[in-house]
N, C-alpha and C positions, 0 to 999 in steps of 0.2 A: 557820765558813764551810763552806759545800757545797764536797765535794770531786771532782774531775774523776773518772769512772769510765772512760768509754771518751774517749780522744782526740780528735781532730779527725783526728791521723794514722791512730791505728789505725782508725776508721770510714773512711779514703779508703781505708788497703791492704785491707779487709774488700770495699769495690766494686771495686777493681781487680782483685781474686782472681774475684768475682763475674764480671767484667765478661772475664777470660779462660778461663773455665772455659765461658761463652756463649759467646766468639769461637770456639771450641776445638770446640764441637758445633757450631757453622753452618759452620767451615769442615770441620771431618769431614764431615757431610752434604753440602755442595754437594761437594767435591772427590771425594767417593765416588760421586756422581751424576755428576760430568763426567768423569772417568778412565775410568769405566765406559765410557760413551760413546766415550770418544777409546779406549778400547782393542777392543770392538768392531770400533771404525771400522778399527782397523788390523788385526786378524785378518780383518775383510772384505778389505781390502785383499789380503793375502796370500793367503787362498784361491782371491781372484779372479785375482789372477797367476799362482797356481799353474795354478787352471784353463786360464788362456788357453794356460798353456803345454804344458798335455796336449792342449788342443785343437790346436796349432799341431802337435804329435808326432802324432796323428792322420791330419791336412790329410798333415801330410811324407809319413808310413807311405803312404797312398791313393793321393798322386798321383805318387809316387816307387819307391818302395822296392816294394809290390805291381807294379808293371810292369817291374821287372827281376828279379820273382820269378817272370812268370806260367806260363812255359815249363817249369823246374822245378815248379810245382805239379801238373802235369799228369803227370809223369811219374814224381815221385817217388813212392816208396812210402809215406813219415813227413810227415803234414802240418806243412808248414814253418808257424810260428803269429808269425813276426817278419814277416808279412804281412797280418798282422791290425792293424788301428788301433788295436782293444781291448786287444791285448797289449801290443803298443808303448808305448801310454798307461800301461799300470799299470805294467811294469818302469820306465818314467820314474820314476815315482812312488817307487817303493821304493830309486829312488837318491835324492831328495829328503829320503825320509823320516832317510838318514842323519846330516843336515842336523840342527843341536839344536832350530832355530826349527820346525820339521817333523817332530821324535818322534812328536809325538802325532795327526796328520794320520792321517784316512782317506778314501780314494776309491773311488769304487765306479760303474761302469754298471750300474744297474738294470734291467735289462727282466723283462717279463711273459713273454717266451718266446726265453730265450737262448740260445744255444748250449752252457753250462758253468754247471752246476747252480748255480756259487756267486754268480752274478751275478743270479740270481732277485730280483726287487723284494718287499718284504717289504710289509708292509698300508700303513704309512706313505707307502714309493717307489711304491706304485698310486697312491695318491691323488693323489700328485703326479703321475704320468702323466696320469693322467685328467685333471686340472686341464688340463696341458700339451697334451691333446690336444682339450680341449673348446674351450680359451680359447687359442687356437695365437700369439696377436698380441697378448694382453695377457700372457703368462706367457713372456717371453721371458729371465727369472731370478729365482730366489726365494729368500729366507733366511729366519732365525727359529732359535726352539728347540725343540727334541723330548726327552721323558723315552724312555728306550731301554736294556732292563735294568737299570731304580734309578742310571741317569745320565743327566746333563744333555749334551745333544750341541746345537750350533751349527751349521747346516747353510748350503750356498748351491750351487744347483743350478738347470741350464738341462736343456733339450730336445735329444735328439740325434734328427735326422733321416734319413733315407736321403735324399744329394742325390747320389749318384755310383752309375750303375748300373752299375760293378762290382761293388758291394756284393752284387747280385742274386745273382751268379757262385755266391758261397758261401749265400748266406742267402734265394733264390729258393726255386723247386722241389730237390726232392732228387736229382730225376736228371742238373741241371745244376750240381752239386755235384761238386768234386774227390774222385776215389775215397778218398783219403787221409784227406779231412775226413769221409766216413763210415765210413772204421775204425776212425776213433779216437776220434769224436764221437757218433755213431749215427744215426740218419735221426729222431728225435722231435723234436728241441728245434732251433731256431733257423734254422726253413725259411719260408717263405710270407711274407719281408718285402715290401711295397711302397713305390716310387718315392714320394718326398715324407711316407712313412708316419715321427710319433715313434716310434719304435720303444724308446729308453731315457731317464730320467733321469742326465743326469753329474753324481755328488753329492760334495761334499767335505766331510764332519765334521771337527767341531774341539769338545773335549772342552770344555761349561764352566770348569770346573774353572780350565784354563789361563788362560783370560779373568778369572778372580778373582782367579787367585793372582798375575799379574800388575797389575793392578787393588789389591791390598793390598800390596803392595811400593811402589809409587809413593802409598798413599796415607799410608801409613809414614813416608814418604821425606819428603811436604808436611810430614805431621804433627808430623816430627820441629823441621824448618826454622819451625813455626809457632809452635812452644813456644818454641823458642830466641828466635826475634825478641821475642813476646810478652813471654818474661821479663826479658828486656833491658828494653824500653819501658817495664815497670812500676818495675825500679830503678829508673832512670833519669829516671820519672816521682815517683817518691817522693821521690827525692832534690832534687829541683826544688820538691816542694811543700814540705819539711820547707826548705828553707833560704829559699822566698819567702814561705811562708804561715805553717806553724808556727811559727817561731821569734820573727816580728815580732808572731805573736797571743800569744806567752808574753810578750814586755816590754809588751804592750798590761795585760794580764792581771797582771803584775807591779803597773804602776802602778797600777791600778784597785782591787787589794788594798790597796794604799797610801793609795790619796785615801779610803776609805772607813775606817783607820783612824786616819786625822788627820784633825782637823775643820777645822785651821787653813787657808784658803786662800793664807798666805804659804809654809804647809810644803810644800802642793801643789804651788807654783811652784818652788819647790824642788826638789821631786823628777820631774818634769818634765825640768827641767834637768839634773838628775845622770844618766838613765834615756837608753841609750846609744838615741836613736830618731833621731838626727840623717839617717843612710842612708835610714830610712825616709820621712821628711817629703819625703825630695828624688824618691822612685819618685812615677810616675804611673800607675799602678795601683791596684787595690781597695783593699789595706793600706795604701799609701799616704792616699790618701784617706779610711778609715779613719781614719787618727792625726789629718788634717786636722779630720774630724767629730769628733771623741775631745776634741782640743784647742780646738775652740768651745763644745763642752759646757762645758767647765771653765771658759770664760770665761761661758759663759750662766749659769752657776750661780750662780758670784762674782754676776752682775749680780742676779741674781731672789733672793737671800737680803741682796740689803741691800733691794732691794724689798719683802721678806716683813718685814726690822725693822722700817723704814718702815710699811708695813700692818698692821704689831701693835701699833704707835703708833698709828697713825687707829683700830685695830679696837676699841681700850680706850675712849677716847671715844665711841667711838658704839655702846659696849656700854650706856654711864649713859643714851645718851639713848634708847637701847632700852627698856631698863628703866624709865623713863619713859612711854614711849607703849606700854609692857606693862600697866601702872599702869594706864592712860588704858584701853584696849581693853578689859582683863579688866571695868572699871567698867561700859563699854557692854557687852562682855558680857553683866554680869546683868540688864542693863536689857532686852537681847534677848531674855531667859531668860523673865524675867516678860512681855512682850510676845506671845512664843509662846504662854506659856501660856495666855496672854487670847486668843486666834488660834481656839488648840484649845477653850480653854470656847465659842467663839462659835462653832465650826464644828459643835458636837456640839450644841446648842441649835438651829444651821438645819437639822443631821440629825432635830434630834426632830421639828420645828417638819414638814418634811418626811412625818415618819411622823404627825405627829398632821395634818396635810390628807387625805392619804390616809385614816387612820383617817376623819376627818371627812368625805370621801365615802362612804367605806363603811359610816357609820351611818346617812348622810344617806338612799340609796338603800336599807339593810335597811330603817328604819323605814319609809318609804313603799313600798314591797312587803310589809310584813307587815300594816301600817291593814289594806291594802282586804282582806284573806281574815279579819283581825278583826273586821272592818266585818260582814262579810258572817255571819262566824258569830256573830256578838253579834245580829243582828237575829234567825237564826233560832234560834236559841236561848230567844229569845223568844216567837218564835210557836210552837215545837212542844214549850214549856211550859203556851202557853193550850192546845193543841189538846188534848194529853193530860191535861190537867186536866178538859176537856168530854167527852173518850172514858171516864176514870175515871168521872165521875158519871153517864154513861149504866152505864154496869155495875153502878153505884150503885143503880138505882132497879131494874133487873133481878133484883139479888140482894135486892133490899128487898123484891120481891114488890108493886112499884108496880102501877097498872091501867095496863094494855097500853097504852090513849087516850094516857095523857102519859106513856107512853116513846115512841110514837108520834109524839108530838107534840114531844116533847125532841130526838128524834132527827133531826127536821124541821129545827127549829131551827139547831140546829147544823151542819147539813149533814154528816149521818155520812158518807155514801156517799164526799164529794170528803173528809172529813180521812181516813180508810183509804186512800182513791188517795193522796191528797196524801204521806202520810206517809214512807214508802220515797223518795220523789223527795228530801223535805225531809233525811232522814237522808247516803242518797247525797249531796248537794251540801253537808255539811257538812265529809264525810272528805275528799271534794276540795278542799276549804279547810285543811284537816289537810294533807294532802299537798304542799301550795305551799307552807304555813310551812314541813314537814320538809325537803323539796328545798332551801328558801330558805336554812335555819339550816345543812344541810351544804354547801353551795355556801359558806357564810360559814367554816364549821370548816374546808373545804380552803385557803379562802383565806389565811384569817386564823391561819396554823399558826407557835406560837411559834417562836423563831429556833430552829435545828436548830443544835448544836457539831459534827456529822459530813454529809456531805452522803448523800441518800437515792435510790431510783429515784422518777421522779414520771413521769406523763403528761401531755404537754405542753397534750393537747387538754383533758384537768379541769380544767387551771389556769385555760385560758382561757374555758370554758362558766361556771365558776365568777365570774371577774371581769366579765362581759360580763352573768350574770343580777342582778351586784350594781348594774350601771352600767343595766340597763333600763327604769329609771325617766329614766332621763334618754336614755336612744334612743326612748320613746313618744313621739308627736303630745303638742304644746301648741298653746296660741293662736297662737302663732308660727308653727308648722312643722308641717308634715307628721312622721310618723315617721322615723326615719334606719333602711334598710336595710341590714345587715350581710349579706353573702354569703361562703358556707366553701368554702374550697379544700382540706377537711383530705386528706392522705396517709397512708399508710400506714408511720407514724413508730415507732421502737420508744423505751420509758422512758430516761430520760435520768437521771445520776448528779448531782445537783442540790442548792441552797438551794430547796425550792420558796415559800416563803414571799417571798423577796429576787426570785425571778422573778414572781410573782403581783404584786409590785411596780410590775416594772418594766411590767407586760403592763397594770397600771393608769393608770399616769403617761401612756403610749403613747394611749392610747382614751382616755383622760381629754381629754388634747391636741387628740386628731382629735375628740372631740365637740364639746369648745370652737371648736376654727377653722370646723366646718359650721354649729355654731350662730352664730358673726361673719357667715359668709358669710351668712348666712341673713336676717339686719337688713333688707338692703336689696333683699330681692327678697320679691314676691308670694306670695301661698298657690296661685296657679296656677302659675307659674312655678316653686315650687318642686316641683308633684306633676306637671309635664313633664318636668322633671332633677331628680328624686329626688337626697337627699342619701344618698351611700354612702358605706360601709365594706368593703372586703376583709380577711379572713382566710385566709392561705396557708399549709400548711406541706409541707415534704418533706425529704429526708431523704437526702445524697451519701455513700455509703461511712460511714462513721463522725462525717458530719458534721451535724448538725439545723437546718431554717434556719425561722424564722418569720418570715411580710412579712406588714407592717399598713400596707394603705392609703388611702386614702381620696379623694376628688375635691374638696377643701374650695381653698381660695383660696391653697397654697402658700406657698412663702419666696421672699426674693430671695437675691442670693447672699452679699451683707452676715450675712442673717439666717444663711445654713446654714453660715458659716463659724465662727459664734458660738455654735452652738446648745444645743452641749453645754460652751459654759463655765458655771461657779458666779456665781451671784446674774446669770445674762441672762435676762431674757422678754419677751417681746414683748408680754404681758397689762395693761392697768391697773394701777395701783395698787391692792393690798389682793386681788389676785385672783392666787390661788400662792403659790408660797415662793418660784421663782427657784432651785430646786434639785433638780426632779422628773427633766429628764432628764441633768443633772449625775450624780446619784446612782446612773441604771441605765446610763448609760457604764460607770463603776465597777464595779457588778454583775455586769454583763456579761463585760467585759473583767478583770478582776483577781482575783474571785472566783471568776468560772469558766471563766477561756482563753477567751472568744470572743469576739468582732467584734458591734459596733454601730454600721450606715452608714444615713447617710439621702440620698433622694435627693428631689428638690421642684424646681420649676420654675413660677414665676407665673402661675397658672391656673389648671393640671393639675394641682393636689393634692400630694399630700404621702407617702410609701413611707419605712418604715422595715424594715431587714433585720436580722434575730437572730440567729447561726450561733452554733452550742452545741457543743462537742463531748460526743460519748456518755456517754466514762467521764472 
């Protein structure tokens, strides 16, 4: 017996491993994506508090501490600089910065034209001045990241204005400048502010770095608590499958090995009963249910093998009477064997029966086209034997040395002058009778081309000038009728990979048919009647991509729809008695279609005549 390779258990711990190792990357990624965020959000927060509160030192310094300095600045020698808002501010700062949350904090007023070279705005702080002073009401604070010497810096920075014209005092004109501030400062840098003017960027960086490495601590910290949970759930889980699932599919598995090596179903019931499954029968659950399904089996089984005894009891009896009507059938068998075979002699006898009509059209029409140019050369044959027999014995009596009188007179006779004219006429309309047998007998050798074992190129239009000059004894005027008109629609068709003999066939059977039904129609109408509606024939061909179609049609008296649904069954015709085989267009359905891939539809309507289409493929 096949033996377990991989478990049920170890395949569920192999997806549960699976299935923590995916939890374990979606929550690293989402929790790296939100930490990120949430810590962002709180270094904004901080720098934004810090801001407000250099701002609020500021505000203090300006409207405080400057007017209980101003007296002193006037007088003193050493510009006092704990009256400035911008010193103020930054020594705030650098007590802040003692702060751990605040190490790495920097702050800075920017301007384009400071007082104290170090405050100078670098490329970056223009831009953002600029911003701030183009767009005064939408850049009311800005954040983001900036690279800045091969670091990552975190910024968030507003507009500092001049809204207090004390400011003026020190950073107006230079002559309204404390003498102190230009001893110590010098008269260049940080003069000519105006009222309302931005004058700095307040910026406070904050190093990437901090943002990360706080950011990978807390994602640590998740990752750590996610593994732990994780790996719990999965004991936890495993243990729950190995004691509801594994264990009761091992006694399933137990027994099953068991009933397959006892045959007995009383040993079955047996071990059944010994086979500790009692706990399981009573869950309501899958394995539960399970043992449920497990334990009808064994009773379906028990049932359908005494039903199979049973039916091997019936099967044996009506093996003998099998055997019996095997007897009986194999007899009709042979009897159907030789029947066929009578079938097949009869069908190849109406296939000869078939080619010998046709043959017998086609001798019927050679022989009467070749009569008349016989006719015609067998008469003069004769006469331009006597003629030359009378030209001879005039040269006769010449070379004899006859007297002049009676060559004279011989020559009279005879009428030399008209057998000389005559004679050239007489020979010319001889080879033209030559010429119509030669035409005739090739027209017949195209036709009439033993059966081909490989198929050849042919032209389609040979074939048909070919059967058309065999059948023109019977498209001439008789006492009956007028001649039948044939009109050609030929195209510009290329050789076709072909039986051409099985097709000269079929392009016989076809015009054979249509002469037949003009000459029926023909019975009961007039010889004037018939040469005001001439009896016709169309010939069409052309030629779709790779496809060749020939239409043969004719104006004759039609089918009904009886007839065009039958037309091309075996032994149907609508002819008399004694007149066809009953298997002409039987035969080039067949032709058509089996021999050579193509389509044979007719179309007819009581009246309107009668259209037959060819379609051939090329090769």
């Amino acid at each position: 017996m096949r033996q377990i390779r991989k478990s049920l258990e170890s395949q569920f711990t192999v997806l549960l491993v699976l299935i923590f190792f995916v939890v374990l990357l979606l929550v690293n990624l989402g929790s790296s994506y939100l930490l990120s965020q949430q810590v962002q959000t709180e270094i904004t927060q901080r720098a934004t508090m810090l801001m407000d509160t250099l701002s609020s030192v500021r505000l203090y310094t300006s409207e405080n501490i400057r007017s209980l300095l101003t007296k002193d600045l006037e007088t003193s020698e050493i510009f006092i600089r704990e009256s400035v808002p911008s010193f103020s501010a930054n020594q705030v700062f650098e007590k802040f910065k003692d702060l751990p949350q605040y190490t790495d904090f920097l702050y800075k007023e920017a301007a384009t034209n400071p007082t104290i070279i170090k405050d100078r705005a670098n490329t970056f702080e223009s831009e953002l001045l600029q911003a701030f002073r183009q767009y005064p009401k939408q850049n009311q604070e800005v954040s983001g990241f900036i690279e800045q010497d091969s670091k990552t810096l975190f910024y968030i920075s507003r507009p500092l204005k001049v809204n207090d014209i004390s400011c003026l005092q020190c950073h107006g004109r230079p002559e309204s400048a404390p003498a102190s501030l230009i001893r110590d400062y010098g008269r260049e840098n940080g003069f000519n502010w105006q009222l309302g003017e931005i004058v700095a960027a307040q910026t406070v960086y904050v190093p990437a770095g901090q943002i990360y490495m706080v950011r990978r601590e807390r994602v640590k910290l998740l990752i750590c608590i996610s593994v732990g949970a994780t790996l719990l759930s999965i004991l936890l889980i495993k243990y729950l499958f190995k004691v509801r699932v594994t264990q009761p599919l091992k006694r399933l598995t137990y027994l099953a090995r068991s009933i397959i090596e006892n045959t007995s179903f009383e040993q079955i019931s047996r071990l059944m009963e010994a086979t500790d499954l009692k706990p399981l029968a009573r869950r309501q659950d899958e394995p539960g249910y399970l043992f449920l399904v497990f334990k009808r089996m064994i009773h379906e089984l028990q049932s359908r093998a005494q039903q199979l005894q049973t039916s091997r009891k019936n099967a044996e009896a009506q093996t003998k009477v099998k055997e019996k009507l095997l007897r009986e059938n194999l007899h009709l068998y042979e009897e159907a064997q030789a029947t066929l075979e009578q079938l097949k002699s009869a069908h190849m006898q109406l296939i000869q029966q078939e080619k010998m009509a046709t043959v017998g059209n086609l001798l019927s029409g050679v022989a009467h086209e070749i009569n008349n140019p016989l006719g015609f050369l067998s008469g003069n044959l004769e006469e331009l034997e006597t003629s030359l027999s009378e030209i001879r014995e005039y040269y006769t009596l010449q070379q004899n040395n006859s007297p002049q009188a009676r060559i004279e007179d011989y020559a009279e006779e005879i009428d030399l002058d008209y057998l000389l004219q005559d004679l050239p006429n007489m020979i010319r309309s001889m080879q033209l009778g030559c010429e119509r047998i030669q035409k005739l007998t090739s027209s017949l050798r195209n036709f009439s081309r033993l059966d081909q074992q490989s198929k050849e190129w042919f032209n389609l239009h040979e074939g048909l000038d070919s059967t058309l000059l065999i059948l023109k004894h019977r498209l001439k005027a008789n006492s009956k009728r007028p001649a039948i008109k044939v009109i050609f629609h030929y195209s510009d068709v290329e050789k076709i990979s072909c039986f051409p003999s099985q097709l000269n066939q079929v392009f016989m059977n076809i015009l054979a048919n249509a002469i037949d039904a003009l000459e029926e129609a023909s019975q009961n109408q007039t010889w004037q009647m018939l040469e005001d509606e001439p009896n016709y024939i169309w010939i069409t061909t052309e030629q779709e991509d790779e496809i060749v179609m020939i239409k043969i049609r004719d104006n004759g008296p039609g089918m009904s729809e009886e007839t065009l649904a039958r037309i091309f069954d075996y032994l149907f015709t609508t002819k008399p008695v004694g007149k066809g085989t009953e298997m002409g267009l039987a035969i080039a359905y067949k032709i058509i279609t089996e021999t050579h891939q193509g389509h044979l539809t007719v179309w007819s309507e009581p009246g309107n005549g009668t259209e037959f289409t060819i379609q051939l493929p090329k090769v």
